[in-house]
N, C-alpha and C positions, 0 to 999 in steps of 0.2 A: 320329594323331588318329582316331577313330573316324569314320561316319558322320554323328553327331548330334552332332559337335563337339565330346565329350568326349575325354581323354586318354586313350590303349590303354591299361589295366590287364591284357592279357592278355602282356604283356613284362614283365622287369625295373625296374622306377624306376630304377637306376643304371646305372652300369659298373664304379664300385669303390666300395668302403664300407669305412668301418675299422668294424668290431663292439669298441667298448671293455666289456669285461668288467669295469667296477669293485666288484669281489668287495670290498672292507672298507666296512662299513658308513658312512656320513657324517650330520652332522645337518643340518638341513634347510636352513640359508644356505649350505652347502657346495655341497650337491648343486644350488642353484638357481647358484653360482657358477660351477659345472661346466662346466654348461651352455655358460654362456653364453662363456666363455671357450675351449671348442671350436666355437661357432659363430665368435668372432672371429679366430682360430689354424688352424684347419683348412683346408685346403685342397680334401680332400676330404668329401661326404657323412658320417656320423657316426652310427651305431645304438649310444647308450651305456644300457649298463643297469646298475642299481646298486638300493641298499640305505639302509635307514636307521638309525641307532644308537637310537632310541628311537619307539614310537607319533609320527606327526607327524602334522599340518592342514596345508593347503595351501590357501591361497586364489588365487579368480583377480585378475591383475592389477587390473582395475575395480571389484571389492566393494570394500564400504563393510563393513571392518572394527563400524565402532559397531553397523548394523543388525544385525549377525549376531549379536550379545551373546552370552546366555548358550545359543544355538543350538549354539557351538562347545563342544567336549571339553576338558576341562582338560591338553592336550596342549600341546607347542612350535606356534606356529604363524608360518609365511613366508609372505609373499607372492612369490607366481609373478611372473614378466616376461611372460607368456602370460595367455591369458583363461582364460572358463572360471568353473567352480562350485568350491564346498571339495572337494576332495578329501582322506578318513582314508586316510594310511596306516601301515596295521596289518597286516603278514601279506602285502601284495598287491606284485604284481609290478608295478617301475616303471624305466621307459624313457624316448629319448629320442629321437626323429630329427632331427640335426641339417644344415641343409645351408647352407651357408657362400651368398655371396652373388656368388661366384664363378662359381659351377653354377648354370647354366640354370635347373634343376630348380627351386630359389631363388623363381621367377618362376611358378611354375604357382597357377594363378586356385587363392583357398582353400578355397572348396568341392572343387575336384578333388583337391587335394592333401591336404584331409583323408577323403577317398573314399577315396584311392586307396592312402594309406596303410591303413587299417580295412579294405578291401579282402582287402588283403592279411595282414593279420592276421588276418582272420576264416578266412581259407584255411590260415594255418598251424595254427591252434587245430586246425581238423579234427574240431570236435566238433559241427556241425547249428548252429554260430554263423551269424548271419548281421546285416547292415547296417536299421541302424533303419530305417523310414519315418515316413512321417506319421502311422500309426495309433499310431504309440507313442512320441510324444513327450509330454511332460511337465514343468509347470513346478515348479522348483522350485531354492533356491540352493545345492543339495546337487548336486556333479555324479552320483554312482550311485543317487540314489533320481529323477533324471530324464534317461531316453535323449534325445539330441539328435540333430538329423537325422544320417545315418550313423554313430552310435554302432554299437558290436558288442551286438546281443543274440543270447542262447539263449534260447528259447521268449517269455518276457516278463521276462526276467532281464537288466540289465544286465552285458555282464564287461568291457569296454574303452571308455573314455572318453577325452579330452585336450585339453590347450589348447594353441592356436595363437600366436604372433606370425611379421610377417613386418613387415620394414622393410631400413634399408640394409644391415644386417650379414648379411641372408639368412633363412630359414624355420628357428622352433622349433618343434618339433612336442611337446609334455611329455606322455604317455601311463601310461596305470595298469589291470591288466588285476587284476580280484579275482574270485572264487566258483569259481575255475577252481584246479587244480593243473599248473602245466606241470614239465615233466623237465627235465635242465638240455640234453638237448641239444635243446630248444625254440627257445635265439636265434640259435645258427649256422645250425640249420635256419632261420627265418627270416629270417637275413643272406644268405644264398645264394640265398632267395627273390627280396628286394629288391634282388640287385644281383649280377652275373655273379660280381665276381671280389671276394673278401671279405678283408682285412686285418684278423685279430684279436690284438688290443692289451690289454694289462691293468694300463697305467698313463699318464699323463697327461706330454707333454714338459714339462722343465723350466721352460719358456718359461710354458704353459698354468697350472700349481701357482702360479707367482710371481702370473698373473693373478688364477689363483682364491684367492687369497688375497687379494689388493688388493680383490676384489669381493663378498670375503664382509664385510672390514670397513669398506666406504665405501659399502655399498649393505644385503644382505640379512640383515644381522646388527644394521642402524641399527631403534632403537624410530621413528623418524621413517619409514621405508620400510614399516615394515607399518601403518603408520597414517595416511599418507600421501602414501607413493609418494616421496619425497624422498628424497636421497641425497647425497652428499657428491663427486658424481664431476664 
């Protein structure tokens, strides 16, 4: 801990991480199945980054799909397990820290843990990013047209946002970095950041797939989940 009773961000957050590289594209109740099926499965920490098969919306867990009407793009749209604003994504880089409920880490108050993550991300970017303040927050139920406290900006530019949950299964962290162009070797570099010893993976155990399947169609694939929150589970 620091002085002022925050968590040292001048260390690792981990000790091991798997970095899942899920390189084939998915649509959006997939990817939200994913998730959540590595936070239930995993044992260890989890930086999974992936892709989408078509333009997707993303809302967070607590909108009110009605309000947002014709606000949204005529895109697929899922609701998140996470909070958070609509997130487009189109073109933008999206990730995921996963930490099971196992790991301490799990447990860290969620302002620090959303610090500390964007933190840390703002350091791998390496490009004059740096952590929102108060002078540039902004409402609105778009997440990238309003930074939230520790969001990542450049100058006054949004590029990193995400929403959080945290309950018994452990801390999601669902993140999306746009206006930026990263190289691919951007998330090893930043897995090695996050966490001493880095495990990279580029597929899902069998156990995890059967999950993410049961959870794509009794949960984020239900017209009653995105309109909702109900589920079949």
């Amino acid at each position: 801990m620091g002085h002022d009773g925050r968590v040292d961000s001048a260390k690792p957050l981990f000790n091991e991480l798997i970095l899942h590289l899920d390189a084939p594209p998915h649509d959006g109740p997939w990817n939200m199945a994913a998730d959540q099926a590595w936070l239930e499965l995993s044992e260890v920490p989890v930086l999974r980054v992936y892709r989408w098969t078509e333009p997707t919306a993303t809302i967070g867990y607590a909108q009110n799909l009605t309000k947002l009407g014709d606000s949204l793009p005529q895109w697929p749209i899922v609701r998140r397990w996470t909070g958070g604003g609509v997130v487009l994504h189109d073109n933008d880089y999206t990730y995921s820290v996963i930490v099971p409920a196992v790991h301490p880490w799990s447990q860290t108050n969620p302002l620090d843990s959303y610090r500390l993550v964007h933190e840390s991300l703002a350091k791998a970017l390496n490009d004059g990013s740096r952590l929102a303040g108060p002078e540039d927050l902004i409402e609105n139920p778009f997440c990238f047209v309003a930074p939230a406290m520790h969001d990542v900006v450049r100058d006054k530019v949004k590029v990193a946002g995400a929403g959080q949950r945290r309950g018994k299964l452990g801390l999601l962290h669902q993140g999306s970095v746009q206006q930026v162009m990263l190289g691919e070797d951007f998330w090893p570099r930043w897995a090695a950041q996050l966490a001493g010893n880095v495990l990279i993976r580029h597929e899902m155990t069998d156990a995890m797939i059967e999950r993410a399947q049961e959870l794509t169609q009794k949960r984020y694939r239900l017209a009653s989940w995105l309109n909702e929150r109900e589920d079949e589970l």
